[in-house]
C-alpha positions in Angstrom: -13.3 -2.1 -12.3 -11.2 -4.6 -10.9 -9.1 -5.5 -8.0 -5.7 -4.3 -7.5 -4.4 -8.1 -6.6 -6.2 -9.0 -9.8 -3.8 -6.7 -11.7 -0.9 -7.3 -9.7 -1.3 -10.9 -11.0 -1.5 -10.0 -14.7 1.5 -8.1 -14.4 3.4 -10.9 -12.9 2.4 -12.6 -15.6 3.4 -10.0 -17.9 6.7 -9.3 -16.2 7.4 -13.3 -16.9 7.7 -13.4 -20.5 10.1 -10.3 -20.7 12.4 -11.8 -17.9 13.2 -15.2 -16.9 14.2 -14.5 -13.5 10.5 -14.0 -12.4 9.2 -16.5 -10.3 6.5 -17.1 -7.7 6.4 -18.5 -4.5 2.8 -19.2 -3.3 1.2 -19.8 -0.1 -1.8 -21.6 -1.6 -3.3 -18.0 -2.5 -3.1 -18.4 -6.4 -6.8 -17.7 -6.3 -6.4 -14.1 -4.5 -3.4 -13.2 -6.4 -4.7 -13.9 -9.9 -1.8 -16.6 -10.3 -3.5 -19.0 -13.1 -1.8 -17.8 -16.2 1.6 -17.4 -14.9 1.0 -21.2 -13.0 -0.1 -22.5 -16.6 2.3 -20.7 -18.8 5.1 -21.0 -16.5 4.6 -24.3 -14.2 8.6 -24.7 -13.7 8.7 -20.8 -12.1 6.0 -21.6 -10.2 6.5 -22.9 -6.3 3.9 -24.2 -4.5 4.3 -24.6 -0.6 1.2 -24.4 0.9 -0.1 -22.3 3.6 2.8 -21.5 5.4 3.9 -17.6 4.9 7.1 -18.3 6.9 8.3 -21.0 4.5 7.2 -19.3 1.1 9.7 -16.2 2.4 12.5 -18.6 2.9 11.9 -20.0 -0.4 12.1 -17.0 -1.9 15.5 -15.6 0.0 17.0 -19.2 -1.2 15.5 -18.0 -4.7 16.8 -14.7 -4.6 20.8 -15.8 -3.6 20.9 -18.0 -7.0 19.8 -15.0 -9.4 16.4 -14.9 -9.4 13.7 -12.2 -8.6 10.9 -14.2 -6.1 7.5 -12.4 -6.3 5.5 -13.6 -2.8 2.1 -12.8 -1.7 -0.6 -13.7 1.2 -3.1 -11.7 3.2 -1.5 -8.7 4.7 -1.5 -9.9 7.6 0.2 -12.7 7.2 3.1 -11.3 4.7 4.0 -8.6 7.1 3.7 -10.3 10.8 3.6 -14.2 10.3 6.7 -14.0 7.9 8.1 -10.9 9.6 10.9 -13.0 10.6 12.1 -14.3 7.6 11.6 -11.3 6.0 13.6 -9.0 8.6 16.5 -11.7 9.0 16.4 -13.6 5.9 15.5 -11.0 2.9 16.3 -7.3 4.8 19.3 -8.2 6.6 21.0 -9.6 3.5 19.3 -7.3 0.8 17.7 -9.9 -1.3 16.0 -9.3 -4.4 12.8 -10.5 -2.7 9.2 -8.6 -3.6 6.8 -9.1 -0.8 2.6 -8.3 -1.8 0.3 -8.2 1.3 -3.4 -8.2 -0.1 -6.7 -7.6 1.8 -5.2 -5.2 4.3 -6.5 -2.8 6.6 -10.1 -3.5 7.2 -11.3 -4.8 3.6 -10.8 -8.7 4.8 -14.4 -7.5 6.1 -15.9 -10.5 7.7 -12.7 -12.7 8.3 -12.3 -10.5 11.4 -10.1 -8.6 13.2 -7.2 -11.3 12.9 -7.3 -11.2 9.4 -7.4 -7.3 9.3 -4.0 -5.8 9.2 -3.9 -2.2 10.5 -0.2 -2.1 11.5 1.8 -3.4 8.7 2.4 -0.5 7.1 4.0 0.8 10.7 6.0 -2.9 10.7 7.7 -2.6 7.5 7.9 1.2 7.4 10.9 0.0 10.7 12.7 -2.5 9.1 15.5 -1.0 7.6 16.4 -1.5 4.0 12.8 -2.3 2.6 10.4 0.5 0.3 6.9 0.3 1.0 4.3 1.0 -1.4 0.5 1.3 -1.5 -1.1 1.7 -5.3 -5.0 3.2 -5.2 -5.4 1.8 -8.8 -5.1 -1.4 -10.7 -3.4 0.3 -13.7 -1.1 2.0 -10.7 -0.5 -1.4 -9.1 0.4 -2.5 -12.0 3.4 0.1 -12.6 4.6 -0.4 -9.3 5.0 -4.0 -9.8 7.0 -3.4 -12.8 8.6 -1.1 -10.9 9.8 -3.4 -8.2 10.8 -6.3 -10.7 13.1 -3.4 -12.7 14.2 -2.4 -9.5 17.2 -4.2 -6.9 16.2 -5.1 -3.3 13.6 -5.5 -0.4 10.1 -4.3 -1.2 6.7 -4.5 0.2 3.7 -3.1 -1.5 0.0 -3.3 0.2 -3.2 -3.2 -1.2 -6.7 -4.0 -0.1 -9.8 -6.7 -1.3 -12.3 -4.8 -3.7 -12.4 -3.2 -6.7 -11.5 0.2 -7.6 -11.7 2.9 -10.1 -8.9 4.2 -12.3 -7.4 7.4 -11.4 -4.7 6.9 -14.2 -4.0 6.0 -17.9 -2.4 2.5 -18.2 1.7 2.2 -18.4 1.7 5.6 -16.3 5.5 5.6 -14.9 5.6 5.9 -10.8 9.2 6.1 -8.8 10.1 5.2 -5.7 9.9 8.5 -3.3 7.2 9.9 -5.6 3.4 11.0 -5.0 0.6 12.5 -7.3 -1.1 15.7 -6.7 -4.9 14.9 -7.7 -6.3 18.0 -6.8 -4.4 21.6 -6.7 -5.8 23.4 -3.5 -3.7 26.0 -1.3 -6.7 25.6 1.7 -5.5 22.8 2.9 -4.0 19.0 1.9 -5.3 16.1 2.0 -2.9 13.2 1.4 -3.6 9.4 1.6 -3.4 6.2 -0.1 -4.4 3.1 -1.7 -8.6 2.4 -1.2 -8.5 5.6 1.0 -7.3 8.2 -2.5 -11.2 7.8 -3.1 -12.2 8.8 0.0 -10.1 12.0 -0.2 -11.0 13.2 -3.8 -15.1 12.8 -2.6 -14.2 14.4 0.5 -12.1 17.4 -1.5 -15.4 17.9 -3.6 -17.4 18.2 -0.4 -15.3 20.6 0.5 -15.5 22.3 -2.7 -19.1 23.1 -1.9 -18.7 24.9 0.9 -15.9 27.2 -0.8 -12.8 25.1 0.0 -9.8 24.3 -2.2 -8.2 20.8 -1.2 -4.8 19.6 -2.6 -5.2 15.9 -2.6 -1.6 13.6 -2.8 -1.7 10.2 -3.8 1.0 9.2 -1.3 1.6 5.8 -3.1 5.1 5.1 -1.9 5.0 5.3 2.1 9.1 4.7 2.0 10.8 6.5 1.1 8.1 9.6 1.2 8.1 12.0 -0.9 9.9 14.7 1.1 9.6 17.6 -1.0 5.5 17.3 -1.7 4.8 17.0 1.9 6.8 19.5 2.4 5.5 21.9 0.1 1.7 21.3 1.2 2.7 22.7 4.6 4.1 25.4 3.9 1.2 26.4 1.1 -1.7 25.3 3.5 -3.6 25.3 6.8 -2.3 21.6 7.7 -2.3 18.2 6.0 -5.0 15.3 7.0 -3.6 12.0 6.7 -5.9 9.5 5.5 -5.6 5.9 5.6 -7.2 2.3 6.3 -4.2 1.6 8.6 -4.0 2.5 12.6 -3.1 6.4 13.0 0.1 5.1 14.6 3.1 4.4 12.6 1.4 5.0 9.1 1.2 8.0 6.7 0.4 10.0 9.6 3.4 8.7 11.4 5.9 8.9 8.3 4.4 12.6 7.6 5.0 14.1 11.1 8.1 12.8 11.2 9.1 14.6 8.2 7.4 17.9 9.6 8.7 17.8 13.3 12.7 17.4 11.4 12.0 20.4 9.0 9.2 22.6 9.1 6.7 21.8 12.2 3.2 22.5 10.4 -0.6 21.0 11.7 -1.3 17.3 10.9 -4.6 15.6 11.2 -5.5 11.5 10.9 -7.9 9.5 9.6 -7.5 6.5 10.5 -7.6 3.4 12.7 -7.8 4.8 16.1 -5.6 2.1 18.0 -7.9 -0.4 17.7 -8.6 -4.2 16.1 -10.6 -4.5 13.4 -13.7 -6.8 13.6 -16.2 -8.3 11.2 -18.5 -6.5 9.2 -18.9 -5.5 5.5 -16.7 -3.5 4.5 -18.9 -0.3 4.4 -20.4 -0.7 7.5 -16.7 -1.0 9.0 -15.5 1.8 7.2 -18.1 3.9 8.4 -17.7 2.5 12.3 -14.3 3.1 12.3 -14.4 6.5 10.7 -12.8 6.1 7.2 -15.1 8.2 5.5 -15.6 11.9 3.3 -17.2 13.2 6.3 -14.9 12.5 8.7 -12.0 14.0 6.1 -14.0 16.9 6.0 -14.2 17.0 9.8 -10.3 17.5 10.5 -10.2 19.4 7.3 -12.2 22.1 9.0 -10.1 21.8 12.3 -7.4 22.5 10.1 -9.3 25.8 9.0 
């Protein structure tokens, strides 16, 4: 297993040799972002500015207006709400060809703290207008999408967490913007999430399988646009949908999901989620278990559902 900044890195890297308008603007995170083979293969594409978020975006808008496809990337936290400026007025505003990667997010910065723990960046960019936001559960995923966003004109943020994960899906597996994947076929009920929290939902669709349940599980990688016509068809052909996600329950998948319903076809909708709070330090079990981000909980508003 390895960590889905580790493969967004490699396909940077990857992305560089086919197309010369890749470049990187770093925030002194080359370490995170797995940036050493692109900084040794490709030192000229490479742009150092040290730890300031604000600057690296600006950077990259300049970047983007001469031709060029900027790749930027920090903590979460930092990409989404220290540079939110730059990238609302400076990237958005103008549509630039700017990619913007927030790692560690949610609560998997573990024990950097609640300051370092993004739970509302998914709500942040979801409101700026003209920008996709994605969220891969995967490496070989991550991957795709970053290939996807280099191919691909205009504003985009995709978020991803710290640890390791396992693979849910073959490598060079194509992914579109406004898509999802159904994981598990269930007509009981529908549990949809993304990123770390995919793997919470398939355990918690097995536990549910014990007890006689059928759970259709969406891998709801690409926040905005949604994909309308999956969400859509899970509540009409269930009990409800549970949202899952390591994000606060306001503004997120939960938020984008209801939305959709309360326009077209009002259906039951429970979260799992950050319960409008701040994170704080822990590992990142013991917070995922304090905050409720867990199978059992899952379960739990699965059977409210029922």
């Amino acid at each position: 297993m390895i960590a889905n900044r580790v493969a967004y890195g490699q396909m940077v890297h990857t992305l560089a040799k086919e197309d010369p308008r890749i470049v990187i603007v770093d925030s002194d995170f080359a370490n995170c972002a797995n940036y050493f083979d692109f900084m040794e293969d490709f030192p000229e594409r490479f742009f150092q500015v040290g730890i300031a978020e604000q600057n690296m975006v600006s950077v990259a808008a300049g970047l983007a207006t001469c031709g060029l496809i900027p790749f930027v990337a920090s903590f979460s936290v930092f990409s989404s709400m220290r540079a939110l400026d730059q990238v609302r007025n400076q990237v958005c505003y103008n549509s630039l060809n700017v990619k913007v990667v927030g790692t560690h997010a949610g609560l998997e910065t573990g024990e950097d703290g609640g300051t370092h723990q993004s739970v509302e960046d998914v709500a942040i960019m979801r409101a700026v207008p003209d920008i996709k936001v994605l969220a891969p559960s995967t490496p070989n995923m991550t991957a795709s999408l970053t290939r996807l966003m280099a191919e691909s004109f205009g504003p985009c943020y995709m978020r991803m967490g710290r640890a390791n994960l396992p693979e849910l899906y073959e490598e060079g597996e194509v992914f579109l913007f406004g898509g999802s994947r159904t994981l598990r076929e269930g007509d009981d009920v529908c549990i949809a999430a993304y990123s770390n929290m995919v793997h919470v939902a398939l355990k918690a669709a097995d536990m549910l399988a014990e007890k006689g349940i059928k759970a259709r599980v969406i891998d709801a990688y690409c926040i905005k646009p949604l994909d309308d016509k999956a969400i859509l068809d899970a509540a009409k052909t269930t009990a409800g949908i549970v949202t899952v996600e390591d994000h606060n329950i306001i503004g997120g998948l939960g938020g984008a999901v209801s939305e959709l319903l309360c326009r077209e076809y009002p259906a039951k909708v429970r979260f799992v989620g950050i319960e409008d709070k701040f994170g704080r330090s822990g590992t990142i079990p013991d917070l995922f278990n304090s905050y409720g981000l867990t199978a059992e909980k899952v379960v739990e508003k699965a059977l409210e559902l029922l």
